[in-house]
Every structure is written in C-alpha cells, then in structure tokens.
N, C-alpha and C positions, 0 to 999 in steps of 0.2 A: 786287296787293299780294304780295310776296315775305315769307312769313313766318322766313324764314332767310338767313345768308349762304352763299351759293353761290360756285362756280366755274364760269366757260363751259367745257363739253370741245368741241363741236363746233357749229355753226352749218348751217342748211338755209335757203337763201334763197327764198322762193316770191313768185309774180309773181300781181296780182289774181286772173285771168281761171282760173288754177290754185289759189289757197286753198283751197274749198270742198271741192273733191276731196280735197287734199290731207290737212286739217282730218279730213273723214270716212275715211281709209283710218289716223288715227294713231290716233283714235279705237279704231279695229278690235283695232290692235296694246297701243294702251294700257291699256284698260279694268281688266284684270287684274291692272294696276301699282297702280292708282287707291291713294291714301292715303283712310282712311276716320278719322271721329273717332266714338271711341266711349266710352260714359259710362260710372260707373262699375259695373254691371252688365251690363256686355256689348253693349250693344244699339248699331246704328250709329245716329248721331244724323244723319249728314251724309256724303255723298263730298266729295272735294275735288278742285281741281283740278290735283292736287301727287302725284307717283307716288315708288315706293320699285323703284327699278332701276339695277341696275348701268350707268354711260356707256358701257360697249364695249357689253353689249347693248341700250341705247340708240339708240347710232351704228348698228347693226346695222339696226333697223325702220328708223330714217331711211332707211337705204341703200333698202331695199326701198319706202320713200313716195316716193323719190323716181324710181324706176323704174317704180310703177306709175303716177303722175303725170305719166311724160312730163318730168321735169324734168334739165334739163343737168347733166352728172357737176359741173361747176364750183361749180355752189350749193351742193354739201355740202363742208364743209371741216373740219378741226378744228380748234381753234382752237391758235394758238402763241402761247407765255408769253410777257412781254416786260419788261422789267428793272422795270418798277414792280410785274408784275403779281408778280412774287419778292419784293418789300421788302414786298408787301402779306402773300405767305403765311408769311413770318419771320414779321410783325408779329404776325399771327396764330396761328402758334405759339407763341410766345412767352407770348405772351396765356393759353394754355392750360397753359402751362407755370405761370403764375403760380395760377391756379384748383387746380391740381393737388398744390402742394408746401408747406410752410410758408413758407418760405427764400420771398424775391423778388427773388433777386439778388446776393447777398451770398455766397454758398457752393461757390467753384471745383469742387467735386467733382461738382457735376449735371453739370456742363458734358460732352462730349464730349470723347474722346480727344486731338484736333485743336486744340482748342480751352483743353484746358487745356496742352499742350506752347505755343499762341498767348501763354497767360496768365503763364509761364514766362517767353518771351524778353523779351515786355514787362514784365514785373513786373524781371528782371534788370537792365534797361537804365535801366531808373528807377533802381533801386537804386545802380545803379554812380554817378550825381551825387551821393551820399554819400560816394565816396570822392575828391571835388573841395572836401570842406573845409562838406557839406552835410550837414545829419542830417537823413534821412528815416526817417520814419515810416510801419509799413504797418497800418491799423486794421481786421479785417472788422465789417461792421457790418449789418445786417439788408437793407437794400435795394442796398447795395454795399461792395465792397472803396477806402477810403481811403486815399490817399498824401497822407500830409503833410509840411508845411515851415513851422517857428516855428509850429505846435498849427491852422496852418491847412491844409484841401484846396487842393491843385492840380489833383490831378485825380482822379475817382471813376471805378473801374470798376464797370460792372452786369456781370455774369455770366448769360448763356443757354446753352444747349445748345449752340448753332450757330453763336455770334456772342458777341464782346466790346462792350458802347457804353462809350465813354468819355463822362467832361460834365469838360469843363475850365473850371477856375475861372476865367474872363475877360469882362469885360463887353464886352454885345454890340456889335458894333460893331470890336473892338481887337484881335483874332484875325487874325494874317498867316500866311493862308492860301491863299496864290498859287494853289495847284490847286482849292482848293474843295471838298477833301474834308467838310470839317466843315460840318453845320447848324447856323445862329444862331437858337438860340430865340425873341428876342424881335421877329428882324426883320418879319416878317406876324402879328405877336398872339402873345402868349405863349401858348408850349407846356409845359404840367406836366409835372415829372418830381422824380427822385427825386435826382438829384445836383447838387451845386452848380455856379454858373456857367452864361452863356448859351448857351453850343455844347456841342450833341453830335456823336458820330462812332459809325459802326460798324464794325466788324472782323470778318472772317471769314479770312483768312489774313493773313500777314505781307507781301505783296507790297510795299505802302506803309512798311512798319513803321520804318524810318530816318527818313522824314520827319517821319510823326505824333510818334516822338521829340523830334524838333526844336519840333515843337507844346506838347507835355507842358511840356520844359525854359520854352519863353516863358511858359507857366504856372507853372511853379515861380518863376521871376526875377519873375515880378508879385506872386505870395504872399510874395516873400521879404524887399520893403522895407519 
C-alpha cells in the first residue's frame, strides 16, 4: 500500500535467484532512511516501510546494490518521462495551485510570465470578432475568465501557472476538430469541470493558437443563433 502519490526516478530490475541478497544489502543502506511514526509524545509507535531520501542519493545505494549483487549495469536505469507522465504532473500542480490560493482560475495575474503574454494574444483575437459586427463580452469570474456573445459563454478560459484550458461551449459530439486537439467530456462518462460546454483544451504556448481560434469562432456562431 502506497500511502502517497509518487513519482518513479529510477528502476533496478533483480532476477529471483539474486532477491535476497539484494533485499539484505538495501536493507544495510536504508535502514537510517527508514520513515518512523510517532505519537504524540514523542515515542516511535512503528518503523515503516517508506524512507525520507533524496532520489539522486537513492540512485546512488542502488548503484552500489547492484554491484555488490553481481547485477548487470542494464537493470538500473532511470526512468524517462513520457508525455502522459507531464499531463499527469500539470495536472498535479495545478491541483496544488488550487489548495493554495483563493482565486480557482479566474485571476490572469497568478499565471506566469508566458502564459499571461499566451492569455493576451488569445484574449486579442477573440476580441477582434467584435469588430466583425460582434459584441463580445469579457466577464472574470471566480473559476474562470468568460467570453460572451448575446449574455451567453463561448468559450471559458481557466487560468494556471503554466497552461491556459479552454471549455468551449458545444455539445459533445459537434466540435470539428480535424486534428484532435480538443477533449470531449462527455464521450467515455462525464467529466466535471468548471466551464461550460462539452470540450476542453489545453494551452501551453501559441504553436496551435490560429487553429484553436477557428475553434473558439465555431463556438461563438453556435452561441450566436
């Protein structure tokens, strides 16, 4: 039982007939790491089997378990992120960001440097379908920044650190979206959130940013009849 969420830094693969050894030489090195639980007088109630050590000194006894072991340079490796494992640690920051501040979204200035210059050229380019004969509307509002058209959202921006999500107003299903950047909330079981409409999107630079435009605008034309 994992009493926290973790990250893997590095991996050591041990083969049966080498366990034991291996097990007793980590032992040797960990003991002094050991996480203990203690009441509230002082006293240990329990070791655990959960250590408090920096991963590079971590990786480091590995190194040394697996040389006295006998074990091939190959089994130790560390581990390399992989594009979910980054959506998972936003995700998670984010998370921390929300336990942290009052604001949940709604408040461009936490945001990062990057990220509010991001919020700029989108917020702009919305804006400019105002001067196509469009009154938009921009509302902030506690869990996000609102574009409206005829008193309704198109599209909500959340505001993070690190990243913009859009939730565009369109039901699910009705979103052309040829590359697939967008997620449809309701397709595999609804997903809660804070902005209206079935799809969301996330933003971390403008690379995509003309397209997603073109996204926005088919959201405004849906709010607009």
């Amino acid at each position: 039982m994992i009493p926290l969420s973790y990250r893997v830094y590095a991996t050591l693969k041990i083969s049966g007939e080498r366990l034991k050894m291996a097990e007793q030489i980590a032992h040797s090195y960990f003991d002094k790491h050991r996480a203990k639980e203690i009441n509230e007088y002082g006293k240990i109630l329990r070791s655990r089997e959960f250590f408090f050590i920096a991963p590079e000194d971590a990786y480091a006894y590995l190194e040394e378990i697996r040389k006295f072991a006998q074990i091939d340079k190959t089994a130790l490796e560390k581990y390399k992120e992989n594009k979910t494992d980054k959506e998972a640690n936003l995700i998670a920051e984010e998370a921390r960001e929300i336990s942290e501040r009052n604001t949940t979204g709604g408040d461009i200035n936490f945001a990062s440097d990057n990220i509010r210059k991001l919020y700029e050229q989108l917020r702009n380019k919305i804006l400019e379908f105002g001067n196509r004969g469009e009154q938009i509307m921009e509302e902030q509002q506690k869990h996000y920044i609102a574009f409206k058209i005829n008193r309704k959202n198109f599209i909500d921006v959340k505001i993070h650190k690190n990243s913009l999500v859009l939730f565009f107003n369109v039901k699910s299903g009705e979103l052309p979206d040829e590359r697939g950047l967008t997620r449809d909330l309701e397709i595999d079981g609804h997903i809660g959130h804070h902005g209206n409409g079935d799809y969301d999107l996330r933003l971390t630079d403008n690379k995509d940013l003309d397209y997603v435009v073109k996204l926005i605008k088919f959201s405004l034309e849906q709010n607009s009849k």
